[in-house]
N, C-alpha and C positions, 0 to 999 in steps of 0.2 A: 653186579653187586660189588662194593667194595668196604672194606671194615679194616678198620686202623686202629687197634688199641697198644697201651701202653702202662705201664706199670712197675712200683718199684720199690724198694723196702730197703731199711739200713738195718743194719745189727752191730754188736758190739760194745764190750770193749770185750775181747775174744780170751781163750785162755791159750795155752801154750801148747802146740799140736806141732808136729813132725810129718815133713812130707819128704817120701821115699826117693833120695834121688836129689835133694834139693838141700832138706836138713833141717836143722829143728825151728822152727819162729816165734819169738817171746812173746809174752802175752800182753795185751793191749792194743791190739790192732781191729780195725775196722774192716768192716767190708760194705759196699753200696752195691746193690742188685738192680739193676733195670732190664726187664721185656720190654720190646718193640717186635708187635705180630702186624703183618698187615695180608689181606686177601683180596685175591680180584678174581672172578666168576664173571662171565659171559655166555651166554647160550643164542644161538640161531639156528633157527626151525621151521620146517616147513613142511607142507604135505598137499598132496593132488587125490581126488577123488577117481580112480582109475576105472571101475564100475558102480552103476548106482540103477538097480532093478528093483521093483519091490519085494523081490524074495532073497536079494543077493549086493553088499557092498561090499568093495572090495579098495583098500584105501595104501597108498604107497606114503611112507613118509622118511625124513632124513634130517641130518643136522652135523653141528658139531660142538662142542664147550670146551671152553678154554679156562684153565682155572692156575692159578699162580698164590703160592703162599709163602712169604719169606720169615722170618726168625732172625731177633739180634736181640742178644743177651751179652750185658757190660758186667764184669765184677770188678770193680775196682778195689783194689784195698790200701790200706794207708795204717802205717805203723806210729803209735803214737807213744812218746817217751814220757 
């Protein structure tokens, strides 16, 4: 299975906020948000009938799944005079 979404939203025109360490930023500025998720799932499976009576089955099985998911989030901002 594999699944690719993506998504993304603007805001602004921002007010004037103060980041610790950095300093104060006037207001008017933008920001554009973009997600990109994507996932990838595999599975392999199998199984052997190891006894097969009529009062008694007894069944062995095994596998393994692979699954990968990444994340990428953009903030861009842009200060507008």
């Amino acid at each position: 299975m594999y699944v690719d979404t993506t998504d993304g939203h603007r805001t602004g025109p921002l007010p004037a906020f103060t980041i610790p360490g950095v300093g104060t930023i006037p207001p008017g500025g933008n920001i554009d948000a973009k997600v990109d998720t994507k996932q990838f799932t595999a599975t392999l499976m199998g199984g052997y009938r190891v006894i097969d009576t009529p009062q008694f089955t007894l069944d062995a099985l095994g596998g393994a799944r692979i699954w990968h998911l990444s994340n990428n989030v953009n903030l861009p901002g842009a200060l507008v005079q």
